[in-house]
DSSP file (Angstrom, degrees, kcal/mol; ACC not computed):
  #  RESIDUE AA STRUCTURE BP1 BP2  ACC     N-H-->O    O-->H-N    N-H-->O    O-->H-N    TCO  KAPPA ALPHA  PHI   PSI    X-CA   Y-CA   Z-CA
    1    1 A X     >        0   0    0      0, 0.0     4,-0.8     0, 0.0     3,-0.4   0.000 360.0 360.0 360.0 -39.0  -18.9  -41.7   32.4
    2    2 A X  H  >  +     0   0    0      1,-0.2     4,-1.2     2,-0.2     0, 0.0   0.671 360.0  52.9 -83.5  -7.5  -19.7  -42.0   29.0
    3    3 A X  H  > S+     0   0    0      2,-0.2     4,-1.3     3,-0.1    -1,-0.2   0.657 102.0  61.7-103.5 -20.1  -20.4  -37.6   28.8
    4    4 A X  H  4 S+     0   0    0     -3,-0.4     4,-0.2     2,-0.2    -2,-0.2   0.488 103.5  48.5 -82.8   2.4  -16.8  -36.8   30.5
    5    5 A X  H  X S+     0   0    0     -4,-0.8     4,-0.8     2,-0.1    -2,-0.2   0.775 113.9  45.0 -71.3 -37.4  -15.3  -38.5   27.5
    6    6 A X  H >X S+     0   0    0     -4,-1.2     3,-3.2     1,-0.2     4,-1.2   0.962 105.0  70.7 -67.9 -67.1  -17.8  -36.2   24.8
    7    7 A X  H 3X S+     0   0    0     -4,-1.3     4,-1.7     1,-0.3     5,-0.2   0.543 101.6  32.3 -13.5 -69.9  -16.9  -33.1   26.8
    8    8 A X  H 3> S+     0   0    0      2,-0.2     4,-0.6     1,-0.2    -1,-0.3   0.859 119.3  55.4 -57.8 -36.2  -13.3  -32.4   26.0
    9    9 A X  H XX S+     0   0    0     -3,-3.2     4,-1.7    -4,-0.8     3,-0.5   0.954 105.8  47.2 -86.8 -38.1  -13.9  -33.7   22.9
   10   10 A X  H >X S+     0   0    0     -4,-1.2     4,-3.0     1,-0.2     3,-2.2   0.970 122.5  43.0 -40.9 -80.2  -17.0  -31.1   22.1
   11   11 A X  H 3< S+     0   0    0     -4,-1.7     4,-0.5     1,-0.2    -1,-0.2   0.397 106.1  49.9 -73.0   7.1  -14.6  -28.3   23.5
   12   12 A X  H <X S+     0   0    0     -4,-0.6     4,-1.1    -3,-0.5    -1,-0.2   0.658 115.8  56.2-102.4 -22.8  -11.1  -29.0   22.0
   13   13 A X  H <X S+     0   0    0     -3,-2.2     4,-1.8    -4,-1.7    -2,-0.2   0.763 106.7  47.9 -43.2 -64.5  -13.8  -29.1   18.6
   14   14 A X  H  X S+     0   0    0     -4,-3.0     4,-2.1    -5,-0.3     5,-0.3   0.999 112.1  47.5 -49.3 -77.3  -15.1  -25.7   19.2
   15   15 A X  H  > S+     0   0    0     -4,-0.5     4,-1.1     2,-0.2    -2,-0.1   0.658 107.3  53.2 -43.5 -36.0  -11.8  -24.1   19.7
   16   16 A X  H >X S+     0   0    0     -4,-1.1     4,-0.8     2,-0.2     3,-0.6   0.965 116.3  42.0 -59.5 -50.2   -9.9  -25.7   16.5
   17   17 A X  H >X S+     0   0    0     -4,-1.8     3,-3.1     1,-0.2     4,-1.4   0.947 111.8  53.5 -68.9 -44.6  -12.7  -24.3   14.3
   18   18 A X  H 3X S+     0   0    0     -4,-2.1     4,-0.5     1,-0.3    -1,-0.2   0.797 113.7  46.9 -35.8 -36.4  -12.9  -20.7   16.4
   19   19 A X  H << S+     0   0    0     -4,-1.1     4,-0.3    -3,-0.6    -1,-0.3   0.349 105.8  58.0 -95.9  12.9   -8.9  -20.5   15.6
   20   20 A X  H << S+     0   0    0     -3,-3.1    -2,-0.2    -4,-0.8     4,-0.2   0.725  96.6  58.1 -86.5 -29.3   -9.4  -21.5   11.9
   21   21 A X  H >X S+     0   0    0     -4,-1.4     3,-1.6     2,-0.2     4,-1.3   0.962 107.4  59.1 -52.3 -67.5  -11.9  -18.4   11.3
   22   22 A X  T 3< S+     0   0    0     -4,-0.5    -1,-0.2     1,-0.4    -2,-0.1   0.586 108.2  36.7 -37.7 -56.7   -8.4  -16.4   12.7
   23   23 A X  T 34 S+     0   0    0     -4,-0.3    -1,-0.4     1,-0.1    -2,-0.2  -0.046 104.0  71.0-122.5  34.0   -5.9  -17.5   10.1
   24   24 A X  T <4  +     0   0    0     -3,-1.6    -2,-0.2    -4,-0.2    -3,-0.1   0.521  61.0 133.3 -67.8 -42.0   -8.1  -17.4    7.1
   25   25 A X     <  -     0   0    0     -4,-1.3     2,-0.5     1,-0.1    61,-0.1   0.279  53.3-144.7 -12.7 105.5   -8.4  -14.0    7.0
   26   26 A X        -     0   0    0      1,-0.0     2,-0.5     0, 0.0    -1,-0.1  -0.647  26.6-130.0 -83.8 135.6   -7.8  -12.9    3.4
   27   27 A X        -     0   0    0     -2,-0.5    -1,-0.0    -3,-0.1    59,-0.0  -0.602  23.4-113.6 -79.2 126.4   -5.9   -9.5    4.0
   28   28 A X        -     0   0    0     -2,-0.5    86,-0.2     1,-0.1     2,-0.2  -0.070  43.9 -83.0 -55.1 176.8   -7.5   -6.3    1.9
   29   29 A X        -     0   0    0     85,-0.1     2,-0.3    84,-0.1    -1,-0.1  -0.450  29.3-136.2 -86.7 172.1   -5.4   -4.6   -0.9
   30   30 A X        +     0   0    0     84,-0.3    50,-3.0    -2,-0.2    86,-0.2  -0.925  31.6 177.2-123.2  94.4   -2.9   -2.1   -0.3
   31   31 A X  E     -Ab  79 116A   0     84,-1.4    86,-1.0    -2,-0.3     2,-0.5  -0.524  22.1-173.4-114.3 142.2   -3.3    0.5   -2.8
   32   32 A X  E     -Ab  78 117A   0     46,-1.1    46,-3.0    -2,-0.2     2,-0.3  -0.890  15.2-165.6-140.1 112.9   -1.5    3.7   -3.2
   33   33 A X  E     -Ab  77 118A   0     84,-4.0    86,-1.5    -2,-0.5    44,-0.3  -0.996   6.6-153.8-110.4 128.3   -3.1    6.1   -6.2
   34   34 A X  E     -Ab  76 119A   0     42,-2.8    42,-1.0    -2,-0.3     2,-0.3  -0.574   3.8-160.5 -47.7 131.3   -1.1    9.1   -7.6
   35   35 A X  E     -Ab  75 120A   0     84,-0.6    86,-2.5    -2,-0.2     2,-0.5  -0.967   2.2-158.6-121.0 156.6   -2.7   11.9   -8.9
   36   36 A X  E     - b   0 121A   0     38,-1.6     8,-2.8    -2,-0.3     2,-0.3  -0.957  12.7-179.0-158.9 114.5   -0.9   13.8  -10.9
   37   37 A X  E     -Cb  43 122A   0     84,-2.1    86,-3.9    -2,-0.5     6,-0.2  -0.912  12.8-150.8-117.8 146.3   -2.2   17.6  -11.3
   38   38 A X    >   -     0   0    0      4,-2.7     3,-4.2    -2,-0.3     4,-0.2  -0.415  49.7 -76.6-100.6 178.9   -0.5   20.6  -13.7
   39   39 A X  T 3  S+     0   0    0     84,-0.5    85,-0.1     1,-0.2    -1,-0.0   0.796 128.1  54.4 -27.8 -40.0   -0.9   24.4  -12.7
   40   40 A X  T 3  S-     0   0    0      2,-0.2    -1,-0.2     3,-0.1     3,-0.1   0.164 111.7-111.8 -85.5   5.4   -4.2   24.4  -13.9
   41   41 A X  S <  S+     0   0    0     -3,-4.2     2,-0.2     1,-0.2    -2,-0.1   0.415  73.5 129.3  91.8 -22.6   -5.7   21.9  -12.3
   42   42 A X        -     0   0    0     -4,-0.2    -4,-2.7    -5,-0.2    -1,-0.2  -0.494  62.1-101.6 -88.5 137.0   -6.2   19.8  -15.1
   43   43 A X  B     -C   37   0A   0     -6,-0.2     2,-0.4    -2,-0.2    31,-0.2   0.047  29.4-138.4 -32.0 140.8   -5.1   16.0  -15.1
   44   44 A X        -     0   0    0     -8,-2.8     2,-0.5    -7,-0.1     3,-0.4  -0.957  11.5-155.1-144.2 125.4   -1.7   14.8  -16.9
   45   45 A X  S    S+     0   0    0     -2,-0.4    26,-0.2     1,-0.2    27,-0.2  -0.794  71.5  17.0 -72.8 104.4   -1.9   12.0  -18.7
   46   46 A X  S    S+     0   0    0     24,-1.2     2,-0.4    -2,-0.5    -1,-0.2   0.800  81.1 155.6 108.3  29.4    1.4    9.7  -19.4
   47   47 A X        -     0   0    0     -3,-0.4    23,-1.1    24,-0.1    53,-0.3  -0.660  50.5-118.7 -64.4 112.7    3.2   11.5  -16.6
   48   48 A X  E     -DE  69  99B   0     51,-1.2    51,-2.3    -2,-0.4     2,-0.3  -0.573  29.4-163.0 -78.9 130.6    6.3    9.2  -14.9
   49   49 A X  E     -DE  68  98B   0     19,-2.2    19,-1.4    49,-0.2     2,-0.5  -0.750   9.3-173.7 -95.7 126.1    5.1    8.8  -11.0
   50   50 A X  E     -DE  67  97B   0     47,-0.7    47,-1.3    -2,-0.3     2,-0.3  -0.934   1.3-173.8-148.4 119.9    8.4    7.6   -8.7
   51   51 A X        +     0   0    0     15,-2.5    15,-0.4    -2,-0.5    45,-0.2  -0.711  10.5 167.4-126.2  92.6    7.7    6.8   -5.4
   52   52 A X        -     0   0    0     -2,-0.3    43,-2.9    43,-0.3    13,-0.2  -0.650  31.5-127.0-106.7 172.3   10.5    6.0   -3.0
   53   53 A X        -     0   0    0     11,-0.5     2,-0.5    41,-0.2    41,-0.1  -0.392  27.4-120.5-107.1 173.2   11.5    5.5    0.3
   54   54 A X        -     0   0    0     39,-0.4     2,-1.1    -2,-0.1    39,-0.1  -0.905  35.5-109.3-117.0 130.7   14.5    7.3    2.2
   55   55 A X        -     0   0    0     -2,-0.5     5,-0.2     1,-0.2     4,-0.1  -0.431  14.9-146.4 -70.5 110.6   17.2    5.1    3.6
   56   56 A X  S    S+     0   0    0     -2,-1.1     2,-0.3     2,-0.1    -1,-0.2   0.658  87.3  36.2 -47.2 -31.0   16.9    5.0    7.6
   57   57 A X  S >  S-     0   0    0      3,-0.0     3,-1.6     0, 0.0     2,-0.3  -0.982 100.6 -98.3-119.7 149.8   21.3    4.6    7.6
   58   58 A X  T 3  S+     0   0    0     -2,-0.3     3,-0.1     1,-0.2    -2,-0.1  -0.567 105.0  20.0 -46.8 121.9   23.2    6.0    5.6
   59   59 A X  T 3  S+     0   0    0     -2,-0.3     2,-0.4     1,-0.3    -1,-0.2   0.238  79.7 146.4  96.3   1.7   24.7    4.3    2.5
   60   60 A X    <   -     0   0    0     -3,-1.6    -1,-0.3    -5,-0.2    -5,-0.1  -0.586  26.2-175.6 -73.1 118.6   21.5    1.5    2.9
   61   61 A X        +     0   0    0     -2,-0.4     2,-1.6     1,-0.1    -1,-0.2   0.434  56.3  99.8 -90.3  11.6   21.2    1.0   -1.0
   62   62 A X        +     0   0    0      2,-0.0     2,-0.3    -7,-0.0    -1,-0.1  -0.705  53.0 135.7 -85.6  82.9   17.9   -1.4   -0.1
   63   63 A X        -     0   0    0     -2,-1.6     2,-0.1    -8,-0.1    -8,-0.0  -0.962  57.0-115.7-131.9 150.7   15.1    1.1   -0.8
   64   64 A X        +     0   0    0     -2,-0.3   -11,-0.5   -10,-0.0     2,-0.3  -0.154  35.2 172.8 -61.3 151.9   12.4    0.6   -2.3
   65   65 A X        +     0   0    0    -13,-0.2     2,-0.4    -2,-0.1   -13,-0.2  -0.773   5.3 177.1-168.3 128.3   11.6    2.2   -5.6
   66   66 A X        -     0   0    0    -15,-0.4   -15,-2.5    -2,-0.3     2,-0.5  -0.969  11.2-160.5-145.1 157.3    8.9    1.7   -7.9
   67   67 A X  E     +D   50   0B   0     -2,-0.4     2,-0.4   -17,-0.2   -17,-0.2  -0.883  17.2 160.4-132.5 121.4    8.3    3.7  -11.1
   68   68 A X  E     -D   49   0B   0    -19,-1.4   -19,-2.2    -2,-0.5     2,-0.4  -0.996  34.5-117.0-158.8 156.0    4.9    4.1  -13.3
   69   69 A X  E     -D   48   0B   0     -2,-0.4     2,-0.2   -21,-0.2   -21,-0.2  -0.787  36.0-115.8-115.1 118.0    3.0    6.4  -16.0
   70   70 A X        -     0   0    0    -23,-1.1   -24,-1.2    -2,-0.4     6,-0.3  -0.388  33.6-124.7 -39.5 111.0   -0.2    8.1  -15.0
   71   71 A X        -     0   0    0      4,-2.8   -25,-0.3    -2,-0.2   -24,-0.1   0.488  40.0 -79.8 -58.0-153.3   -3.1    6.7  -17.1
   72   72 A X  S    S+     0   0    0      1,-0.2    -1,-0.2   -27,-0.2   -27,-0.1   0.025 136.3  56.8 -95.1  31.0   -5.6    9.1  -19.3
   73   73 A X  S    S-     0   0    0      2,-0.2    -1,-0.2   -29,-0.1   -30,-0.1   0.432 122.9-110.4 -98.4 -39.4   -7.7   10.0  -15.7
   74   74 A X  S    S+     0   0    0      1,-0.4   -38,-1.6   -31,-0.2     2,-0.3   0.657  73.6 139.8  88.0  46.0   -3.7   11.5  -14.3
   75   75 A X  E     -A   35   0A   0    -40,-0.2    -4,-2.8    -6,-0.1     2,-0.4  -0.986  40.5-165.3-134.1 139.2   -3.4    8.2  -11.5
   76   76 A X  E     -A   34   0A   0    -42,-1.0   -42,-2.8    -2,-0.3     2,-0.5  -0.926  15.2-164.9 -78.9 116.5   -0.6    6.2  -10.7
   77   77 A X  E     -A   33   0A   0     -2,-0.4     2,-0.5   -44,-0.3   -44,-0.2  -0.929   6.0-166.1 -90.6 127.2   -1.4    3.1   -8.8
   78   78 A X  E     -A   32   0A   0    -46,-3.0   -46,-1.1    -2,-0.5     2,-0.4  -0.773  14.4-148.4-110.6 138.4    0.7    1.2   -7.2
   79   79 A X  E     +A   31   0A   0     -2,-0.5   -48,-0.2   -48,-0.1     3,-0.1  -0.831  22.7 166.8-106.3 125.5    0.0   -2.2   -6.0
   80   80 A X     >  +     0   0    0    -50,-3.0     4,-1.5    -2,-0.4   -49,-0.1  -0.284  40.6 119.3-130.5  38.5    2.2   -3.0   -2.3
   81   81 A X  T >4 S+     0   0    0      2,-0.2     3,-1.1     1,-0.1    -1,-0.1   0.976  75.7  50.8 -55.7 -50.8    0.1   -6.4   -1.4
   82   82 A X  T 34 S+     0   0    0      1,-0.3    -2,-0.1    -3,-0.1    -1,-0.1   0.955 110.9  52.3 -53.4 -64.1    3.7   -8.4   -1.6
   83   83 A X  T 34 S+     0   0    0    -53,-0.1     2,-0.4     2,-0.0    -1,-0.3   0.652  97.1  63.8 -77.3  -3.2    5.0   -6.0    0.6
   84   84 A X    <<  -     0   0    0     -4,-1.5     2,-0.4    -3,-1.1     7,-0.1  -0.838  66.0-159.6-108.6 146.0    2.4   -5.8    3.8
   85   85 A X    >   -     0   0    0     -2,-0.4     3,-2.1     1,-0.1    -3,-0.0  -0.937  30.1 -86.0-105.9 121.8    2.3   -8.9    5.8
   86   86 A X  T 3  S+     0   0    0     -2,-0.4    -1,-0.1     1,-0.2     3,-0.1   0.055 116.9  18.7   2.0 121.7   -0.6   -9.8    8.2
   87   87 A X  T 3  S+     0   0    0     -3,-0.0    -1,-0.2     1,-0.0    -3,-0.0   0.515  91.8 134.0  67.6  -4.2   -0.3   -8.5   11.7
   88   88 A X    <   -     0   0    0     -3,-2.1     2,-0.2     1,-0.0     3,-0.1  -0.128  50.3-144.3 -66.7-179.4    2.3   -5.7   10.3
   89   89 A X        -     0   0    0      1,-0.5     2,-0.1    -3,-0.1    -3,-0.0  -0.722  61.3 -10.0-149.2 110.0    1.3   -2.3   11.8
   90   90 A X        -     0   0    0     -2,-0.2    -1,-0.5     2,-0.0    22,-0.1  -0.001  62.8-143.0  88.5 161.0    1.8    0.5    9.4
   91   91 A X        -     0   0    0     20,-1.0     2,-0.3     1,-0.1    21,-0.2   0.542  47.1 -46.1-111.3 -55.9    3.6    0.4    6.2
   92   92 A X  E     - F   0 111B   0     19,-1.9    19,-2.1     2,-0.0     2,-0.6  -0.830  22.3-131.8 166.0 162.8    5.5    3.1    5.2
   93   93 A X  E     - F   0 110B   0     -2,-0.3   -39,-0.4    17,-0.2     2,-0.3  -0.816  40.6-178.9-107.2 121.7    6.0    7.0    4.6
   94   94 A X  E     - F   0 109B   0     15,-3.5    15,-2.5    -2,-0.6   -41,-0.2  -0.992  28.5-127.2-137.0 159.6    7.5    7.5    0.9
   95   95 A X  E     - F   0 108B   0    -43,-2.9     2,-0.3    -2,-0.3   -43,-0.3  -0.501  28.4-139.9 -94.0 173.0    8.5   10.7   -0.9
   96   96 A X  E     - F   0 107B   0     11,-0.7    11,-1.9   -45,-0.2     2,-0.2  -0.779  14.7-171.7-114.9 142.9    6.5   11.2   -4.9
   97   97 A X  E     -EF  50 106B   0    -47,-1.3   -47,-0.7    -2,-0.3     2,-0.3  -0.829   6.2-177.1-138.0 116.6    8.3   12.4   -7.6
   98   98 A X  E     +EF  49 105B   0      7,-2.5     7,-2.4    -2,-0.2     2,-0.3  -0.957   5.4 168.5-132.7 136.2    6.4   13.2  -10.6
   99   99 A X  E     +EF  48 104B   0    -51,-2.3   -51,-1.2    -2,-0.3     5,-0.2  -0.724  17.9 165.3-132.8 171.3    7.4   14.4  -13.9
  100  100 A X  E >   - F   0 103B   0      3,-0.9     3,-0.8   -53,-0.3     2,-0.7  -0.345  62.2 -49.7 176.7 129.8    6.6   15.1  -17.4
  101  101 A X  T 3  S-     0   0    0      1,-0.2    -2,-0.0    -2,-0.1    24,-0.0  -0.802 128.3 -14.6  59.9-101.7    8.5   17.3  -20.2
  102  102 A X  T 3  S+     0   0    0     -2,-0.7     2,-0.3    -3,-0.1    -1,-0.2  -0.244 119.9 104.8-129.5   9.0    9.2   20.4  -18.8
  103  103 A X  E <   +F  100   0B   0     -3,-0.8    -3,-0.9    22,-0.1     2,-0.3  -0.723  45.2 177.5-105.9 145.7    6.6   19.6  -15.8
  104  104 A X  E     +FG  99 124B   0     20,-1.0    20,-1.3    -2,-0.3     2,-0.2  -0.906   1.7 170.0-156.0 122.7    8.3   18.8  -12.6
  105  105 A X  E     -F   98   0B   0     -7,-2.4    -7,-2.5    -2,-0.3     2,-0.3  -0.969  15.8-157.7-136.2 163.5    6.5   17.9   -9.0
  106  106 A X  E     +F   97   0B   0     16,-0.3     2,-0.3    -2,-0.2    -9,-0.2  -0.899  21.3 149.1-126.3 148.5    7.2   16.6   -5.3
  107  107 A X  E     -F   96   0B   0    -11,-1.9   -11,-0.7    -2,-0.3     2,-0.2  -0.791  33.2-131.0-149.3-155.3    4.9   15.0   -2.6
  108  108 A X  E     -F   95   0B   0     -2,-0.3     2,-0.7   -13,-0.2   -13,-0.2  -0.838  19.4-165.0-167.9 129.9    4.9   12.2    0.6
  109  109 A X  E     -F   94   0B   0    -15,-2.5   -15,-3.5    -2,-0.2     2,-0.4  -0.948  10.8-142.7-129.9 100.1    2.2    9.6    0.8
  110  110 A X  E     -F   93   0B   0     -2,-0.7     2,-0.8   -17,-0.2   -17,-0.2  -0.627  15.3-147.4 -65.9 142.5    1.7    7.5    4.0
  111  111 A X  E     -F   92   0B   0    -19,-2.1   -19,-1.9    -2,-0.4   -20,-1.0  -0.821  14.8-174.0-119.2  98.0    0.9    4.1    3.5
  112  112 A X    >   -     0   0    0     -2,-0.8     3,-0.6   -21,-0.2     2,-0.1  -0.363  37.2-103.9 -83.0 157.8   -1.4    2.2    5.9
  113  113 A X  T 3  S+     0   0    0      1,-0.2    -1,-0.1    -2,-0.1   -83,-0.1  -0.450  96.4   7.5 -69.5 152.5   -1.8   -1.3    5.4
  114  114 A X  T 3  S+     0   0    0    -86,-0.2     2,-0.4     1,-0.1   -84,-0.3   0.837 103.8 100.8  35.2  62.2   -5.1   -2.5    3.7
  115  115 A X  S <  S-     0   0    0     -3,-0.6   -84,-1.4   -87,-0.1     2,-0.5  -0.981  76.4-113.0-160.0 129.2   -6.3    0.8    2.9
  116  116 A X  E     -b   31   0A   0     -2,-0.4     2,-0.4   -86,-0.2   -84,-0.2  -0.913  45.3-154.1 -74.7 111.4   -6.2    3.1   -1.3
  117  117 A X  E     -b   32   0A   0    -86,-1.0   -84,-4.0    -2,-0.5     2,-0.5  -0.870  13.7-153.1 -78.5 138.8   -4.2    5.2   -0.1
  118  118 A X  E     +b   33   0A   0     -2,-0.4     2,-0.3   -86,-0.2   -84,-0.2  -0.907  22.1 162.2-139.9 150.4   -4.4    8.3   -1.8
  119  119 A X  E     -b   34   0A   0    -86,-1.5   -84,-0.6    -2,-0.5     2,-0.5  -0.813  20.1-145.2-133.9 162.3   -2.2   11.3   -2.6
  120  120 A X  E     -b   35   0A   0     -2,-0.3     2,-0.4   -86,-0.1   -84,-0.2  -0.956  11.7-165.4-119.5 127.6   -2.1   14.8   -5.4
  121  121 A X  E     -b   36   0A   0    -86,-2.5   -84,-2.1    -2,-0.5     2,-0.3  -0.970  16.6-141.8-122.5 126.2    1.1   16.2   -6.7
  122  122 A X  E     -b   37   0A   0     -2,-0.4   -16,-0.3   -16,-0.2     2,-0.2  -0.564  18.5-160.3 -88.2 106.2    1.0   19.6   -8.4
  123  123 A X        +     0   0    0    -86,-3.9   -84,-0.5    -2,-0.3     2,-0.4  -0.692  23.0 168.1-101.9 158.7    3.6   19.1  -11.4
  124  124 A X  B      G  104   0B   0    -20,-1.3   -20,-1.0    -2,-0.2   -86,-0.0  -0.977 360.0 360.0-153.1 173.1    4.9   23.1  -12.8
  125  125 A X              0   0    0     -2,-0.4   -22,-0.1   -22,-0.2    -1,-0.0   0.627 360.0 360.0 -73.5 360.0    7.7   24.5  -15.1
């Protein structure tokens, strides 16, 4: 008698801690790095990086847009933890625009969740 009360209790035990393991899960970053290259191949430094998305209806003025200057290696990174959620699948396709002086370039960077993403854009006169 007294081992079909421990029984349930043993296995109702097991299971909470097997579904705490579940939803602890710390989620990786979500990285997107710009590189940002001129005619010559060579790295540009202190380049403006603009990476947005294209609105799915027309007139939506909720897009994303985030805007940043290439360090002294010629990378943008951009940090999109706040935007992927646990359990999401996929994040999003956005177009690159990258510029500096008289330099002007275009790209498109998928963005998986929990993944550096990474992408090159060829800036020219």
């Amino acid at each position: 008698m007294k081992n079909l009360i421990f029984y349930p209790t043993i296995v109702l035990l097991v299971a909470a801690f097997a579904l705490s393991f579940n939803s602890c899960r710390k989620k990786a970053d979500t990285i997107a790095k710009i590189t940002v290259r001129d005619s010559q191949n060579a790295l540009v430094q202190n380049a403006t990086v603009v990476l947005y998305g294209t609105p799915s209806e027309p007139g939506n003025a909720n897009v994303r847009r985030d805007t940043l200057a290439t360090n002294s290696e010629g990378v943008a990174s951009f940090d999109y933890n706040e935007v992927y959620q646990l359990g999401q699948a996929g994040l999003a396709v956005l177009d690159i625009v990258a510029y500096k002086d008289n330099l002007y370039g275009e790209g498109i960077i998928q963005i998986e969740e929990e993944t550096e993403n990474r992408a090159t854009v060829f800036v020219q006169p």
